[in-house]
C-alpha positions as CSV (number, residue, x, y, z in Angstrom):
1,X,-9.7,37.1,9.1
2,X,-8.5,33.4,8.6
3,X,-11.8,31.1,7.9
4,X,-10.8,28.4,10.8
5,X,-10.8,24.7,9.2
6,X,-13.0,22.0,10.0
7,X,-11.5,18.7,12.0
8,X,-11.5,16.6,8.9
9,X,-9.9,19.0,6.7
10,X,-6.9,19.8,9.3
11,X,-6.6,15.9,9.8
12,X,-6.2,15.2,5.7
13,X,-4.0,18.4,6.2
14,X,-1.7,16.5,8.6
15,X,-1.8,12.8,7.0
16,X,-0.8,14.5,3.5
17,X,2.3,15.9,5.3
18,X,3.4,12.9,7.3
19,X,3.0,11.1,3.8
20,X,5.8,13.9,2.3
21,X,7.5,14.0,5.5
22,X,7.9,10.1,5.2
23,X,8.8,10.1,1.6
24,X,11.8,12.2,1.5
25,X,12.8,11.2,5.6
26,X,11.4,8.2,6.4
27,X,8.9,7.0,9.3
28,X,11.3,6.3,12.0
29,X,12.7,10.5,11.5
30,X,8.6,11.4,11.3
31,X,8.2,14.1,14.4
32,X,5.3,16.1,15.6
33,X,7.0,19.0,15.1
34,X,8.5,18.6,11.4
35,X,4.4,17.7,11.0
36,X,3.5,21.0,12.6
37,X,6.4,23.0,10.2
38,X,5.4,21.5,7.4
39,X,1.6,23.0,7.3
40,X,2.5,26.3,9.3
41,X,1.2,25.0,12.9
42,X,2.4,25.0,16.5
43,X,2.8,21.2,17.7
44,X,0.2,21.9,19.9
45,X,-2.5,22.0,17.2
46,X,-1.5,18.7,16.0
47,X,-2.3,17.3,19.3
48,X,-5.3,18.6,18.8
49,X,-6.3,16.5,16.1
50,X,-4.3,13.4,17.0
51,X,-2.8,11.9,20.1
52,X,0.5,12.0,18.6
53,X,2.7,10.0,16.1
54,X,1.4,6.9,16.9
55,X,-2.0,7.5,16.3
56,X,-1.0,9.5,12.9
57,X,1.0,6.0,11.8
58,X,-2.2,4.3,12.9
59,X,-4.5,6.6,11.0
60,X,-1.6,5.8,7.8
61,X,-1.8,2.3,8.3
62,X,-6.0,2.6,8.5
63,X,-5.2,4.7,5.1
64,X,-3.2,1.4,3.6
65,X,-5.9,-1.0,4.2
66,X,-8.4,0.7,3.2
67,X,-6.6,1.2,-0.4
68,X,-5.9,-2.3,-0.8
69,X,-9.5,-3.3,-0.1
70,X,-10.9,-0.7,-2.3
71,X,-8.8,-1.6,-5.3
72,X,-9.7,-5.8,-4.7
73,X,-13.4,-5.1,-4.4
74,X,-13.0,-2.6,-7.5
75,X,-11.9,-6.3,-9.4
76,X,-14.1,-8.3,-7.8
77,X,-16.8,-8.0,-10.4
78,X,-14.6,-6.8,-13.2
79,X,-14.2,-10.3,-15.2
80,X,-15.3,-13.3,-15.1
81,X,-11.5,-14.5,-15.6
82,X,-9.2,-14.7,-13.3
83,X,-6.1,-14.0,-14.3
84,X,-7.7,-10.4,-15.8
85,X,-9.0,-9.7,-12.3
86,X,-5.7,-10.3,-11.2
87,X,-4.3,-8.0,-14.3
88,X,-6.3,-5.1,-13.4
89,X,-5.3,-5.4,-9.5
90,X,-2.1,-5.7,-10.3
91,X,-1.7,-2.2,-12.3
92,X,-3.9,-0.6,-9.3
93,X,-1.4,-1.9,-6.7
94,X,1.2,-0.6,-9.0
95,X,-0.2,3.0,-9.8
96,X,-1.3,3.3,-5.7
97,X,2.6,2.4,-5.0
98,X,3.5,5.3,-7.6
99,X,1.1,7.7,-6.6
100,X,1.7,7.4,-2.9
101,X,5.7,6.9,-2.5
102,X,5.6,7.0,1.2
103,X,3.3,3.8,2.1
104,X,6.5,1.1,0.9
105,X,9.0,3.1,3.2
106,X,5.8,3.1,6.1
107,X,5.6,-1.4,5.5
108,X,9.3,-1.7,5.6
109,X,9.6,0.6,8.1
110,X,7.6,-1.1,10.7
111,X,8.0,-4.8,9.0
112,X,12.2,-4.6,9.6
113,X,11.5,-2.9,13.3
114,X,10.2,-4.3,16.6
115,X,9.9,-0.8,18.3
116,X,6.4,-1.2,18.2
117,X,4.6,-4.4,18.2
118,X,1.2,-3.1,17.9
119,X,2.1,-1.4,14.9
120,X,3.9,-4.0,13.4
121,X,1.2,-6.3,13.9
122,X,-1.2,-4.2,12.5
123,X,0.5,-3.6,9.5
124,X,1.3,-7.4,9.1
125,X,-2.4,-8.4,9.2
126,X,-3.6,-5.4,6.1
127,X,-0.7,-7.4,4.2
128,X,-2.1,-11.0,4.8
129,X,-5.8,-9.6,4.8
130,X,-4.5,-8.8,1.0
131,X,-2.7,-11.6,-0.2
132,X,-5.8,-14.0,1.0
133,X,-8.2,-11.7,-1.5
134,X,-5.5,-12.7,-4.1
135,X,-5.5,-15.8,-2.8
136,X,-9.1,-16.1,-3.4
137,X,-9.0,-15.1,-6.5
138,X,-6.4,-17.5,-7.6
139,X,-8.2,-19.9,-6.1
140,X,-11.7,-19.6,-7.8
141,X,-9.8,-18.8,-11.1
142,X,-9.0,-22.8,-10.8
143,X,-12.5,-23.7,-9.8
144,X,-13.4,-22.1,-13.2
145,X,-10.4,-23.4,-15.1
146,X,-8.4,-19.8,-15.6
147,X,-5.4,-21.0,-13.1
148,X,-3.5,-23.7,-13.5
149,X,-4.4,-26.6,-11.0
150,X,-1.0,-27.4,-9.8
151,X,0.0,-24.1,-7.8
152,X,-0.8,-23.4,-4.6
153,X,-2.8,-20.3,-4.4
154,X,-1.4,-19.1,-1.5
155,X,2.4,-19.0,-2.5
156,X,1.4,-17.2,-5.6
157,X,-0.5,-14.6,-3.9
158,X,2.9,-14.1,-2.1
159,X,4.4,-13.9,-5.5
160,X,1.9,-11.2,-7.0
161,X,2.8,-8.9,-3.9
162,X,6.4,-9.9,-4.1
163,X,6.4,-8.5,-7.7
164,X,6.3,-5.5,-5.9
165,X,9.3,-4.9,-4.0
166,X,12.0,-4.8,-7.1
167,X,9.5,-2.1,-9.2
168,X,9.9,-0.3,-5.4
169,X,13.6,-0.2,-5.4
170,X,14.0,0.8,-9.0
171,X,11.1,3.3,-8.9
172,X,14.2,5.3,-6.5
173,X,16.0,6.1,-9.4
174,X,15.6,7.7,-12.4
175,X,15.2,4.5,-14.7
176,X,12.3,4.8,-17.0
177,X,12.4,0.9,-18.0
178,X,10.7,0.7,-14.8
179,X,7.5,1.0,-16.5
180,X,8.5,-1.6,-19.2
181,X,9.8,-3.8,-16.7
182,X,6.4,-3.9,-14.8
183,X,4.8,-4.9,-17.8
184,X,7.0,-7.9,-18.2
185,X,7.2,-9.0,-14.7
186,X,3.7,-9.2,-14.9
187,X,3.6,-11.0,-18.3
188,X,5.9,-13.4,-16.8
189,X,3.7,-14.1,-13.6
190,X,0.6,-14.4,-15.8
191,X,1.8,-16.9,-18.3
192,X,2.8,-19.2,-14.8
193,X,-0.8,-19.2,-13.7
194,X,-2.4,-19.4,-16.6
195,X,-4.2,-22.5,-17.8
């Protein structure tokens, strides 16, 4: 006989396959039911664990956040100087956008779309919760002399998560200078803010 699975286990369960599902079809072609396939259940046992796709792009979203927050508190006390702290969270946003292929096409997903504000909303405030951390620490990095005085800190926090987007699109193909690349985007962004 089958040992039944505990609530939390069957909910990673379903998040890891709307993460694959996502990857290869996208969020807007996400269904209950290609969930369901994809780990050998009914559709009604997903509805067991979660109130349906909303609340499973909710739970993806919660996922996003909480990523982002761990990897700027993981900085926070890393270095006294700035522009390291902002190094080191820089090749954690990186290796999390690598590692988890899904979350970029999940942001521009429900960025581009107004199907549902709520969501939309939500995700636009774990993006600007993030870029005020690397605000912050752009900001202090002047009070102590790392940063150059004469950015703003706030349109270079833009900047850092800008960076993103192009290693994103080339990360789709089969180009390994995408590696190199990030290490001289970010060499070029670093020699801009540095004092």
């Amino acid at each position: 006989m089958t040992k039944k699975k505990t609530t939390e286990v069957r909910r990673d369960e379903i998040i890891s396959a709307s993460l694959r599902l996502i990857e290869k079809n996208g969020l807007d072609n996400l269904s209950v039911a290609d969930i369901a396939a994809e780990i050998n259940l009914v559709p009604s046992a997903i509805y067991r664990h979660f109130g349906g796709k909303e609340e499973i792009i909710n739970v993806l979203i919660d996922f996003v956040d909480r990523s982002l927050q761990t990897n700027a508190a993981s900085v926070a006390g890393s270095s006294n100087d700035a522009v390291r702290k902002l190094e080191s969270l820089y090749k954690l946003h990186t290796d999390f956008l690598k590692t988890q292929p899904a979350i970029p096409r999940i942001v521009f997903s429900l960025l581009a779309a107004n199907k549902n504000p709520t969501l939309k909303k939500r995700i636009i405030s774990v993006i600007t919760d993030y870029a005020y951390q690397v605000q912050n620490i752009l900001a202090k990095g002047q009070c102590n002399g790392d940063i150059i005085s004469t950015i703003d800190p706030a349109a270079t926090a833009l900047l850092f998560i800008g960076m993103m987007q192009p290693l994103i699109i080339l990360s789709q193909s089969e180009d390994s200078s995408v590696d190199i690349l990030k290490q001289e985007m970010w060499a070029v962004y670093a020699r801009g803010i540095r004092n």
